[in-house]
Residue frames as qw, qx, qy, qz and C-alpha x, y, z in Angstrom:
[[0.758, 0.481, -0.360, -0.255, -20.93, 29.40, -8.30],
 [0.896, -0.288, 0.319, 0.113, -19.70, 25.76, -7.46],
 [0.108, -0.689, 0.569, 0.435, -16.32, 24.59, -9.09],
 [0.897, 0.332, 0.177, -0.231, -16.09, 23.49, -12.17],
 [0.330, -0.534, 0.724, 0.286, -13.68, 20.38, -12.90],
 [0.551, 0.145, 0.804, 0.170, -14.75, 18.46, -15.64],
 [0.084, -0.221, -0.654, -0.718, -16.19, 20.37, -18.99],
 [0.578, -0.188, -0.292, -0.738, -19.99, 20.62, -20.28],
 [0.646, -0.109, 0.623, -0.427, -22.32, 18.53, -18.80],
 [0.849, 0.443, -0.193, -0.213, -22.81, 16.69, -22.62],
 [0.438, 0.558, -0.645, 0.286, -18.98, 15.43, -21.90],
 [0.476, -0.567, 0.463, -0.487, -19.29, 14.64, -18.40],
 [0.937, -0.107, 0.249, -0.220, -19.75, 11.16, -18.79],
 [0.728, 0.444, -0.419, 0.313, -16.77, 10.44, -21.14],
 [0.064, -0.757, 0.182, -0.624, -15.10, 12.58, -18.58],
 [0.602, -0.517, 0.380, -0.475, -15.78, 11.35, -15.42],
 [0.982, 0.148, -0.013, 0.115, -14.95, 7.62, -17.11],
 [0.616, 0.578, -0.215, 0.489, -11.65, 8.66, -18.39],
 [0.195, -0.732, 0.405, -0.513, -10.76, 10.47, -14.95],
 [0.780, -0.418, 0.239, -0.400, -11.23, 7.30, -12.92],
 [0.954, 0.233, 0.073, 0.174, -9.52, 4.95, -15.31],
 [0.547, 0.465, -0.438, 0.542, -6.15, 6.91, -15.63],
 [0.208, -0.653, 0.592, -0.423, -6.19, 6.86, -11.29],
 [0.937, -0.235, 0.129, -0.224, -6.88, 3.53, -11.28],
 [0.760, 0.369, -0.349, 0.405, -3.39, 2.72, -12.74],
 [0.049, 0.652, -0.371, 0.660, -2.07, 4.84, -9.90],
 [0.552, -0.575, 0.366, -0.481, -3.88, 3.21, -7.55],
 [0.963, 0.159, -0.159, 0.144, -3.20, -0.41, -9.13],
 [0.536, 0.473, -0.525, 0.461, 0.74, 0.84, -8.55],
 [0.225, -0.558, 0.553, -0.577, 0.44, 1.64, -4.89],
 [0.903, -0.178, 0.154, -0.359, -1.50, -1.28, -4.29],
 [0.879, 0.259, -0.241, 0.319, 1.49, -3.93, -6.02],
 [0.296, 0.652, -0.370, 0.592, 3.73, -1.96, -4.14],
 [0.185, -0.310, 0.761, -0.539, 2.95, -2.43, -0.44],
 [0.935, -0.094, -0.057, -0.336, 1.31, -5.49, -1.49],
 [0.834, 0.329, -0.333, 0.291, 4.95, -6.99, -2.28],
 [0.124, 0.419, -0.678, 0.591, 6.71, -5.52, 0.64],
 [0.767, -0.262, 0.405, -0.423, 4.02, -7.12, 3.12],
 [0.995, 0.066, -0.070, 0.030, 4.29, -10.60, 1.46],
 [0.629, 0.349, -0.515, 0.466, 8.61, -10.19, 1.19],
 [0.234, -0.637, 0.378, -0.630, 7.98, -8.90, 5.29],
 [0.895, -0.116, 0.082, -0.423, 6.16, -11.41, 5.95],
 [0.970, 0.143, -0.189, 0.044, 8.02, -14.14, 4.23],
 [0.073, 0.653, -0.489, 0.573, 11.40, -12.41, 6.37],
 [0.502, -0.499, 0.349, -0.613, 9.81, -12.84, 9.70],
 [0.966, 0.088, 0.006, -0.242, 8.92, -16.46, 8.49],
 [0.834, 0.360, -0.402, 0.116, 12.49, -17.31, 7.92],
 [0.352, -0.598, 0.444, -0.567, 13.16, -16.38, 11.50],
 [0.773, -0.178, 0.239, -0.561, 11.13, -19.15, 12.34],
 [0.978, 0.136, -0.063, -0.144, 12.51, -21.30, 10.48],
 [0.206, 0.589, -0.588, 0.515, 16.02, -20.72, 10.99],
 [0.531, -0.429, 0.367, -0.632, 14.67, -21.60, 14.79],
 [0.971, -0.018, 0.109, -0.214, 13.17, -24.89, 14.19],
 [0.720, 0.445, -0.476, 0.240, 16.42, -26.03, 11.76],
 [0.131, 0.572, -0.639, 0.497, 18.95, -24.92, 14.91],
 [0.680, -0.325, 0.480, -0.448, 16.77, -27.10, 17.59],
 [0.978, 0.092, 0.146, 0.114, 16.69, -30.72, 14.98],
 [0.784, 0.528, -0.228, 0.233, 20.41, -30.16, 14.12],
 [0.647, -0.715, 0.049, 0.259, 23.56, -30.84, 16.03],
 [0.716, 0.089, -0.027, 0.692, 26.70, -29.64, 13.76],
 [0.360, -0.669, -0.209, 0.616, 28.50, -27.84, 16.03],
 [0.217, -0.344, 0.128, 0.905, 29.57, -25.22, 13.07],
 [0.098, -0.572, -0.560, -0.591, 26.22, -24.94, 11.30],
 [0.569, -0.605, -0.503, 0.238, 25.01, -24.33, 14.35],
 [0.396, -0.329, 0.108, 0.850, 27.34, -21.31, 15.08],
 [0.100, 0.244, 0.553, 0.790, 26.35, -20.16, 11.27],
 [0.197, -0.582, -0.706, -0.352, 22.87, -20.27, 11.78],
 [0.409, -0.767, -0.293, 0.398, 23.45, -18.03, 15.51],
 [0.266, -0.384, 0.094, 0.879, 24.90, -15.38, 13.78],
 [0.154, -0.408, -0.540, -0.720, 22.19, -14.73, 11.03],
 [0.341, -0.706, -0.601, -0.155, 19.54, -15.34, 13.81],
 [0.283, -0.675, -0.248, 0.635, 21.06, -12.32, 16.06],
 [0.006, 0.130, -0.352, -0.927, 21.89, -10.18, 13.13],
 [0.276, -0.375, -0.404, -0.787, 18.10, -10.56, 12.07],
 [0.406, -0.638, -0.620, 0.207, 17.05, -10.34, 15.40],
 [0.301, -0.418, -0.381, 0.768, 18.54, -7.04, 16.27],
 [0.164, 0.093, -0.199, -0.962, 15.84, -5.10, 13.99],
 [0.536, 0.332, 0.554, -0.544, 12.82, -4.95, 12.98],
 [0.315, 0.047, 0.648, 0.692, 12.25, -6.26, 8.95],
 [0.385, 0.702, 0.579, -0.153, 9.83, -4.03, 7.13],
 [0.430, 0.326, 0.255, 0.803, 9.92, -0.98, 4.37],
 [0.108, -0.745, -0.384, 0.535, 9.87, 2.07, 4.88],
 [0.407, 0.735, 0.299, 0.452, 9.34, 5.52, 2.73],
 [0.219, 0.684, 0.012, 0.696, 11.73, 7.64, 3.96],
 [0.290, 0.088, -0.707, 0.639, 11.83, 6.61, 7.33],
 [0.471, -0.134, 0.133, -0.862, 7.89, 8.44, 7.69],
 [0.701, 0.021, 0.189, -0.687, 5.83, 5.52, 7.03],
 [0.552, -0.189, 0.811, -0.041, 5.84, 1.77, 6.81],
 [0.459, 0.260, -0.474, -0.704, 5.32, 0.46, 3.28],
 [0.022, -0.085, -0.987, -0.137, 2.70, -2.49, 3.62],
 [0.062, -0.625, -0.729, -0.272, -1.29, -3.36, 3.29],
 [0.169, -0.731, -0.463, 0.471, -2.06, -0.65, 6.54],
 [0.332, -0.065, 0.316, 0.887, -0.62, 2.17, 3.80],
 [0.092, -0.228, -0.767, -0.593, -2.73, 1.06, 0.67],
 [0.184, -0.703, -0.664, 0.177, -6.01, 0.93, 3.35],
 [0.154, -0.512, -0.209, 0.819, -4.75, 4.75, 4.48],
 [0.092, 0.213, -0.394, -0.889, -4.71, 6.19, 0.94],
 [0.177, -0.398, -0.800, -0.412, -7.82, 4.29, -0.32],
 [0.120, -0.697, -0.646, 0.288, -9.70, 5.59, 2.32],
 [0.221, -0.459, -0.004, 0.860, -8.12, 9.61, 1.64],
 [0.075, -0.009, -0.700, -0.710, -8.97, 8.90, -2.11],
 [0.008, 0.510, 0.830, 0.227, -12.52, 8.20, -1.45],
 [0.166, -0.645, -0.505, 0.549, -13.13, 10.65, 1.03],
 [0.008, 0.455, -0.291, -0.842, -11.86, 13.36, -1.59],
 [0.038, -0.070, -0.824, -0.561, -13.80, 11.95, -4.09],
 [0.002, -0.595, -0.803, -0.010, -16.81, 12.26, -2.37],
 [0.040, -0.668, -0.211, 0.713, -16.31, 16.04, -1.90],
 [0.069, 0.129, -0.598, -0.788, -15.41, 16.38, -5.76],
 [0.245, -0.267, -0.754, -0.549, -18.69, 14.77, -6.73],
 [0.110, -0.724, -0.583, 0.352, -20.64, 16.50, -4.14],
 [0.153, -0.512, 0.182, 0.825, -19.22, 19.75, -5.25],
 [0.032, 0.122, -0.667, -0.734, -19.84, 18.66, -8.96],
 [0.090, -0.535, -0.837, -0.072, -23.96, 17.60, -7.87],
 [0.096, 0.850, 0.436, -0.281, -24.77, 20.83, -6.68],
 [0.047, -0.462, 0.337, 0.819, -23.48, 22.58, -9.38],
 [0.142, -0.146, -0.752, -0.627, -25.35, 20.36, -11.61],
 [0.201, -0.580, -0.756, 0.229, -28.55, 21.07, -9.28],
 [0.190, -0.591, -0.010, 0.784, -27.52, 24.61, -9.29],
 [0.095, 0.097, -0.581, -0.802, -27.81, 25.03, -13.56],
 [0.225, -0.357, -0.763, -0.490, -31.53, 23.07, -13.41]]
């Protein structure tokens, strides 16, 4: 006997709506989430750069100074988030889990076809 997650088959369809729509908020959160730390990484890495350009067109001798001490303090890391030190929070995450989430999804609704192949 296959497993059975979801009710009757008469329900299934509400069912199987309603299941998808309350993980799509879940996945809608992970997705804003290491959508906004790639774009604030990103826009970090970028102010490297600029920082750079500014310190080559300018000659006062204490901006100048200023500007070498930010650019070695954010040189001596790397800028990004992290969860817990395990895993980088940006797009390459969101890609991981989307892919886990389908994959498991296809077993659930293989599981749930031959059960409904299994009753006719």
């Amino acid at each position: 006997m296959g497993i059975r997650l979801l009710g009757s088959i008469e329900d299934d369809n509400y069912t199987i709506i309603q299941f998808l729509l309350s993980g799509g908020r879940y996945i809608l959160a992970i997705f804003l989430r290491c959508h906004f730390a790639s774009i604030v990484t990103h826009e970090a890495n970028k102010t490297k750069m600029y920082l750079c350009n500014f310190l080559m067109k300018h000659n006062d001798p204490q901006l100048t100074e200023q500007i070498k001490i930010i650019l070695q303090q954010m040189s001596s890391g790397t800028t990004s988030f992290q969860l817990c030190g395990l895993v980088n929070l940006d797009n390459s995450l969101f890609l991981s889990t989307m892919l886990a989430l389908v994959g498991y999804f296809i077993i659930i609704l293989q599981s749930y076809m031959s059960e409904v192949d299994s009753e006719n």
